[in-house]
C-alpha positions as CSV (number, residue, x, y, z in Angstrom):
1,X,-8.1,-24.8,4.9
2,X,-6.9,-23.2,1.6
3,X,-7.5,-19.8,3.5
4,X,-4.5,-20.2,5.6
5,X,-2.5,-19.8,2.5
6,X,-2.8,-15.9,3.7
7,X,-0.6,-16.1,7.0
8,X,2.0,-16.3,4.1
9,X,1.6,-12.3,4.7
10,X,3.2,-12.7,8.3
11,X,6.6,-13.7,6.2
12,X,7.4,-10.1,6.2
13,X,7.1,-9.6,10.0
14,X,9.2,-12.7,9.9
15,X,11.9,-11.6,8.5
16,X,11.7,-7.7,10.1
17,X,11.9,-9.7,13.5
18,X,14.6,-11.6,12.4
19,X,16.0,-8.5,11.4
20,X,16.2,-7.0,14.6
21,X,17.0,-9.7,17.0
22,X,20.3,-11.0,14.9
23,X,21.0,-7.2,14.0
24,X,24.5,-7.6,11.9
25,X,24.1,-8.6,8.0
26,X,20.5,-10.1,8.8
27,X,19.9,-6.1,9.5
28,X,18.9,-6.0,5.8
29,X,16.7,-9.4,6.0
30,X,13.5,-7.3,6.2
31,X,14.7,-6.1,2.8
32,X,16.0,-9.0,1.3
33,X,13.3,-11.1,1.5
34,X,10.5,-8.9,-0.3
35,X,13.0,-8.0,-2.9
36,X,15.5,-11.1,-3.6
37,X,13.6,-13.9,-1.9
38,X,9.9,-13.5,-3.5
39,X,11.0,-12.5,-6.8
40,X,13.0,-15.7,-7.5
41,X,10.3,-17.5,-6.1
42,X,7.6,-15.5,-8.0
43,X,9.8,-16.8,-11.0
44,X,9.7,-20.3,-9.9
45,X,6.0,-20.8,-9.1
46,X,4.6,-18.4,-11.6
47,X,0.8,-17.0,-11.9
48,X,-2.5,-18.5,-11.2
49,X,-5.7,-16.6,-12.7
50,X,-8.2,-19.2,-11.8
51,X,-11.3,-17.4,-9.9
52,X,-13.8,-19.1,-7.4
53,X,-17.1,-20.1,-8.5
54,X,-19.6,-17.3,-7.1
55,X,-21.0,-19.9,-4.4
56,X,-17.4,-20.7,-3.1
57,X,-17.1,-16.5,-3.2
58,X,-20.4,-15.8,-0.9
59,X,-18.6,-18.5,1.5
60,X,-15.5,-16.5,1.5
61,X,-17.0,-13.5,1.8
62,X,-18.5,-14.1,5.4
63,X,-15.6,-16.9,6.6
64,X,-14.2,-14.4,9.4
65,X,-10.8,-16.3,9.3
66,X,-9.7,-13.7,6.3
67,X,-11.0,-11.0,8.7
68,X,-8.9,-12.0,11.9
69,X,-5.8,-12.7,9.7
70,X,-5.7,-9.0,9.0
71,X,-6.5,-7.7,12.6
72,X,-3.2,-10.2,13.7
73,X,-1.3,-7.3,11.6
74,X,-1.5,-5.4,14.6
75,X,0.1,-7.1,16.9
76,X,2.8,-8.0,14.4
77,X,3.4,-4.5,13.4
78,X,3.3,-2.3,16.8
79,X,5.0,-5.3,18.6
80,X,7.9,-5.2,15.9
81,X,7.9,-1.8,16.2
82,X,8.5,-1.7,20.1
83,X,11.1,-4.3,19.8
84,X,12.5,-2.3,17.1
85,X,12.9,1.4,18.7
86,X,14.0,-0.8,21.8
87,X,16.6,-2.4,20.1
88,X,17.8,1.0,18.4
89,X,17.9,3.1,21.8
90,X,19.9,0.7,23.9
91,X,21.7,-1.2,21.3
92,X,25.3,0.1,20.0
93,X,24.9,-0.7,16.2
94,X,27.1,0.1,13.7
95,X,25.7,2.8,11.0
96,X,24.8,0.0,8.6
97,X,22.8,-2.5,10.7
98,X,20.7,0.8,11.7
99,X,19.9,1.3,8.1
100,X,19.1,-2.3,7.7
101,X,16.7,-1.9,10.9
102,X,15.3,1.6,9.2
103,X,14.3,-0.3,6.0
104,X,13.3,-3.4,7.3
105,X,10.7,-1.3,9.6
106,X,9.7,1.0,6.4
107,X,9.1,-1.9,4.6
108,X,6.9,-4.0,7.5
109,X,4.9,-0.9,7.7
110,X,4.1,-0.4,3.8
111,X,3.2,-4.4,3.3
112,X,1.7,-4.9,6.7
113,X,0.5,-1.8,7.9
114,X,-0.3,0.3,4.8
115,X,-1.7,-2.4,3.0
116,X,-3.7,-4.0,5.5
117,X,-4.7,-0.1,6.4
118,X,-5.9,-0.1,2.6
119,X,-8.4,-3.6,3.1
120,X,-10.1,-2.4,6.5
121,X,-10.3,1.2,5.0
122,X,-12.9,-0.1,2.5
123,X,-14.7,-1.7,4.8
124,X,-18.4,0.2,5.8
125,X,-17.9,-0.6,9.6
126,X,-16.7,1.9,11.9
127,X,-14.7,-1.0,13.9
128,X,-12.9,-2.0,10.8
129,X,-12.1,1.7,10.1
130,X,-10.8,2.3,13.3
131,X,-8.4,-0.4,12.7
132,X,-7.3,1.4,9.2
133,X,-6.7,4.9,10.6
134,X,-4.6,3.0,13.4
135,X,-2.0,1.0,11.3
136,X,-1.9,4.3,9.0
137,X,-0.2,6.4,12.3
138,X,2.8,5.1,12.8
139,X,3.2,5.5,8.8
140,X,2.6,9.2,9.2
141,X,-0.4,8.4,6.0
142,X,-3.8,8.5,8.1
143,X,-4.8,11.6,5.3
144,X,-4.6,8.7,2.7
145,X,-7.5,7.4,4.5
146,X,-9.5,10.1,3.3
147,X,-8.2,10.6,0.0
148,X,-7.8,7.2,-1.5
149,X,-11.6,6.5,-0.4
150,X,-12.8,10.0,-1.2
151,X,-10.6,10.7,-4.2
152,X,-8.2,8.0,-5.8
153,X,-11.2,5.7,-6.4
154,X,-12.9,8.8,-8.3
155,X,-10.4,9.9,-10.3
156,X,-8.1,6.9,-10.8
157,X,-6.3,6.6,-14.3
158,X,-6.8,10.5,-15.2
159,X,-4.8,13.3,-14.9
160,X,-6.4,14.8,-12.4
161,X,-5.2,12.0,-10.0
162,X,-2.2,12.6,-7.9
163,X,-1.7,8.9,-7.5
164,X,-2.2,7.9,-11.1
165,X,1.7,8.0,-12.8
166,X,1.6,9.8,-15.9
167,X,2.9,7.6,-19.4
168,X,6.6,8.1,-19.2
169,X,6.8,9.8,-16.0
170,X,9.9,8.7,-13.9
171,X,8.0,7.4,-10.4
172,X,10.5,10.1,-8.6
173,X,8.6,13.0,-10.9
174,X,5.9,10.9,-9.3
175,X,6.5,10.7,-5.9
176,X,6.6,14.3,-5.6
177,X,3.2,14.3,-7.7
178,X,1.8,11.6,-5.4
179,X,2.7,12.8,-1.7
180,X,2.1,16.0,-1.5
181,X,-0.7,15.8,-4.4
182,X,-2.8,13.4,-2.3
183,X,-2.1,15.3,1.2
184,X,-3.6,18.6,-0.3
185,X,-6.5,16.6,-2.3
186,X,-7.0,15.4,1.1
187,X,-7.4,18.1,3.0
188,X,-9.9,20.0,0.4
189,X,-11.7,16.4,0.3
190,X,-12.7,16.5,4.7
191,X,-13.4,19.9,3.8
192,X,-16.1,19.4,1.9
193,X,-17.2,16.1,3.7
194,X,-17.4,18.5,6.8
195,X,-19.4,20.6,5.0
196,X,-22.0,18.2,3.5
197,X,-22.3,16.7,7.2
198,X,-22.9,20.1,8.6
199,X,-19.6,19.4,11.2
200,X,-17.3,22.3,12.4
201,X,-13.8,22.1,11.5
202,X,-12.9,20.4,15.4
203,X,-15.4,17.9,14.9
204,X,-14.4,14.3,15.5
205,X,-15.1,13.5,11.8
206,X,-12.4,15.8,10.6
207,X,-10.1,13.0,10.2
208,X,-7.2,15.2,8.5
209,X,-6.7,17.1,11.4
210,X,-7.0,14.7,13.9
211,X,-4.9,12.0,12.2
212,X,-2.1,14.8,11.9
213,X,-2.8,15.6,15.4
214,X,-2.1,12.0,16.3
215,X,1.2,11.7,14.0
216,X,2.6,14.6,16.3
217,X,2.1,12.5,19.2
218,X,3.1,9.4,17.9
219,X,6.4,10.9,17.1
220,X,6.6,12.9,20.4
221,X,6.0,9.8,22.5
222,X,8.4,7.6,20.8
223,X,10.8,11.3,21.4
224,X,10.0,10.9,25.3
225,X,10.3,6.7,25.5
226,X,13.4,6.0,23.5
227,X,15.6,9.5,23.0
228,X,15.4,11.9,20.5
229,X,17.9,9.6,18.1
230,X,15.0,6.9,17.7
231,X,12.5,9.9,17.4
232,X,13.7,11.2,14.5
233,X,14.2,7.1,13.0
234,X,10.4,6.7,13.4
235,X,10.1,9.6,11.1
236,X,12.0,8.2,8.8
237,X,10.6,4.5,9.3
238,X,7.2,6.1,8.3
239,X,8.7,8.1,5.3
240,X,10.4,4.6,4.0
241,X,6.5,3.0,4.4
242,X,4.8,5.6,2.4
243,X,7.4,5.6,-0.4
244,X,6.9,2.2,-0.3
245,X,3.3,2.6,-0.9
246,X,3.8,5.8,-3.4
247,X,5.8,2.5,-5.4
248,X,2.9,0.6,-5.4
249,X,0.7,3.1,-6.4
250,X,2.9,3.9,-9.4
251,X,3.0,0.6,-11.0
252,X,-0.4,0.0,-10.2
253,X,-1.5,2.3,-12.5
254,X,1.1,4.1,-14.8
255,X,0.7,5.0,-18.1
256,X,-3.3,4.2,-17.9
257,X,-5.7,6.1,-18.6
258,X,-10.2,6.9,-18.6
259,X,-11.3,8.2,-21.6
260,X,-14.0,11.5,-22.1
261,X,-17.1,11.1,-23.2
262,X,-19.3,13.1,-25.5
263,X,-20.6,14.8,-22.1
264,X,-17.0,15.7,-20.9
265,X,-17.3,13.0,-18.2
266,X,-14.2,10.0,-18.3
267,X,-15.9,6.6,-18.9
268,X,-16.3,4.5,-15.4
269,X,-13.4,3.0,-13.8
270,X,-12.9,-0.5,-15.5
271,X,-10.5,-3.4,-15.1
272,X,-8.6,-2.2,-18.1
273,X,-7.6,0.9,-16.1
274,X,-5.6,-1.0,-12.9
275,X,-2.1,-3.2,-13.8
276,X,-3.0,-6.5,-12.8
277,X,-0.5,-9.3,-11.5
278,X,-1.3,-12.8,-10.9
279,X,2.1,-14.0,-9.6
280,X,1.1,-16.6,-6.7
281,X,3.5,-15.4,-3.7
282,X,2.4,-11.8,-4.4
283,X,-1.1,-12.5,-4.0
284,X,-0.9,-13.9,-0.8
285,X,1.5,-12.0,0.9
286,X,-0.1,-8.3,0.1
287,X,-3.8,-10.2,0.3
288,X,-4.7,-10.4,-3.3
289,X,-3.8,-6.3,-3.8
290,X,-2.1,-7.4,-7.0
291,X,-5.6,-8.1,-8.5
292,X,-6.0,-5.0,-8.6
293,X,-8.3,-4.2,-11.7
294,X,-10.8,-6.3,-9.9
295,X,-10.9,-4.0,-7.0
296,X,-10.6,-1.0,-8.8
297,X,-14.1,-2.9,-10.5
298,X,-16.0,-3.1,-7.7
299,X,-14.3,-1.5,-4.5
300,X,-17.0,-3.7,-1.8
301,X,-15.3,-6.6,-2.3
302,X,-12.9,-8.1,-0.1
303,X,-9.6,-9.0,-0.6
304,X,-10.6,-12.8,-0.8
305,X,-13.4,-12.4,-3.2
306,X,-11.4,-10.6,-5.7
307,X,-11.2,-11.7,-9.6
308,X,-9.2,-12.2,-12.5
309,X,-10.3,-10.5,-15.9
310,X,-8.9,-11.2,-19.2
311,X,-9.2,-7.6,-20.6
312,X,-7.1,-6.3,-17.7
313,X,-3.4,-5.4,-18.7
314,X,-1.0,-7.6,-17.1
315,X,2.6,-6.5,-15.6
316,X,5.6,-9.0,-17.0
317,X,6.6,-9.0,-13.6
318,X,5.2,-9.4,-9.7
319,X,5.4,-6.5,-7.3
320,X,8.3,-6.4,-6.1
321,X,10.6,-6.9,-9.1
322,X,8.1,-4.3,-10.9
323,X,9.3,-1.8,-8.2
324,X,13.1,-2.5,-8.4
325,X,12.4,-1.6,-12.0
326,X,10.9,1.1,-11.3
327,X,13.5,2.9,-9.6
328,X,15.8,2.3,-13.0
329,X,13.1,4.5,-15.2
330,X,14.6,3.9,-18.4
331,X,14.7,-0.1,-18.2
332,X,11.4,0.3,-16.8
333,X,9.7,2.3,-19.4
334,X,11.6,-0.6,-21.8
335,X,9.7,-3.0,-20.4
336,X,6.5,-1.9,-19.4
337,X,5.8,0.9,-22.3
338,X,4.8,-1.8,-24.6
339,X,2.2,-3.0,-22.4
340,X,0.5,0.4,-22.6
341,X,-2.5,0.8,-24.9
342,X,-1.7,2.7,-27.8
343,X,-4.7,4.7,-27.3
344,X,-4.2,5.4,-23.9
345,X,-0.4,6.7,-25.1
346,X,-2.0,9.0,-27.5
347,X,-4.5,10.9,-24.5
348,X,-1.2,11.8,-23.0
């Protein structure tokens, strides 16, 4: 029953839940379990690189408990967020315990919405999909659908990637790159899938447009339910989820970068062009996302299948702590800049 080892993910709504219902100091609990908690115990308990043998992968790769562990993200995350507007609209909280709710929220969203989003969005099912687009919504992110399938995993680790961080770019110079970069690659990206399906711009596969659509709503009904106070919190809620993700995105793959060949093409996408982290509570609580050379690799395989590779360039540090970091750019270009290829520096 090793596979279990993956409800570890449902820690976060754990602690978002715990968040709401004590409310007072445990307002920030949804905060300081990702970022205090796991790093110390990251620290503890290390990495583990060992891979499964290719016959325990094929196993894994039709076991449908990995599958329904990842659907039981939506329950978690639009039940916590019911209870959470709820709790905000008829509670009277003190200006501090509503930023701890905020945050908490923001952060449930980016681990188990955004990310899980990320897994079903790779999947070639339309059910699976569905699911993606949904837990994107309330994250106000469904355009990253579109452009992470259609464009990140093209042009990953060269400059003409939004969501690949520059060498010694500061990831607030990136967030800017990243957010709006992404939302206009995404819209000239379901233009020309529209175009290559022979669909009009109201067509159901314009997914841009209909996911922005559906933001509106989203935003509009929470407006109508719970006052226009919570309204504008689920706004911010989603902003806080995708700058949590923008995070990730930035220490996934700063300072990396494809090489041109003689034809004026950059080489294929290669595990040496994704950071890599094999600290054992990040795997399991963002489903193995932190091997993320592997899927970079080969983007068909599932989160359970994934691999480690020697040649892949390692952060000194599991998620999290990289993104605390990360907000300090200088200490983080202390310690990560050595871990940079030289040559990579030098195409800079």
């Amino acid at each position: 029953m090793k596979e279990l080892k993956y409800l570890a993910a449902y820690t976060i709504p754990v602690a978002a839940g715990i968040a709401i219902y004590f409310k007072g100091g445990w307002s920030f609990a949804g905060v300081a379990y990702p970022f205090i908690v796991i790093p110390i115990l990251e620290l503890l308990l290390g990495t583990n690189n060992d891979n499964y043998s290719e016959t325990t992968i094929e196993k894994r790769s039709v076991n449908p408990v990995f599958d329904w562990m990842l659907y039981g993200n939506i329950l978690w995350v639009f039940g916590l967020l019911f209870y959470g507007f709820r709790e905000l609209a008829s509670s009277q909280l003190y200006v501090f315990e509503t930023i701890g709710l905020v945050l908490s929220l923001g952060i449930l969203l980016a681990t188990n919405a955004i990310n899980v989003a990320h897994e079903l969005g790779h999947r070639n099912n339309k059910k699976d999909q569905f699911l993606s687009k949904l837990l994107l919504l309330p994250c106000l992110y469904v355009h990253f659908f579109v452009e992470h399938n259609y464009g990140h995993h093209q042009k990953v680790a060269t400059p003409e990637d939004p969501a690949s961080a520059r060498f010694n770019q500061s990831v607030y110079a990136f967030y800017w790159q990243s957010v709006f970069g992404q939302y206009q690659s995404a819209w000239k990206l379901q233009k020309k899938l529209l175009q290559n399906s022979g669909s009009p711009f109201l067509s159901i596969k314009n997914i841009v447009f209909w996911g922005a659509i559906a933001q509106i709503v989203y935003i509009l009904v929470v407006f109508y339910v719970f006052g226009t106070f919570v309204g504008i919190l689920a706004a911010v809620i989603g902003v806080v989820s995708f700058l949590m993700l923008e995070s990730i995105n930035y220490i996934e793959h700063y300072g990396l970068l494809r090489e041109k060949t003689a034809s004026g093409r950059y080489e294929k996408t290669q595990d040496k062009h994704s950071w890599n982290s094999d600290h054992v509570i990040g795997r399991v609580v963002l489903y193995e996302l932190t091997r993320h050379s592997d899927h970079h690799f080969k983007t068909s395989k599932k989160y359970q299948e994934l691999n480690y590779y020697d040649t892949s360039p390692q952060l000194p540090y599991g998620y999290p702590t990289s993104i605390l970091l990360a907000l300090i750019p200088p200490l983080w270009f202390r310690i990560v800049n050595p871990h940079v290829p030289e040559s990579m520096k030098n195409n800079f």
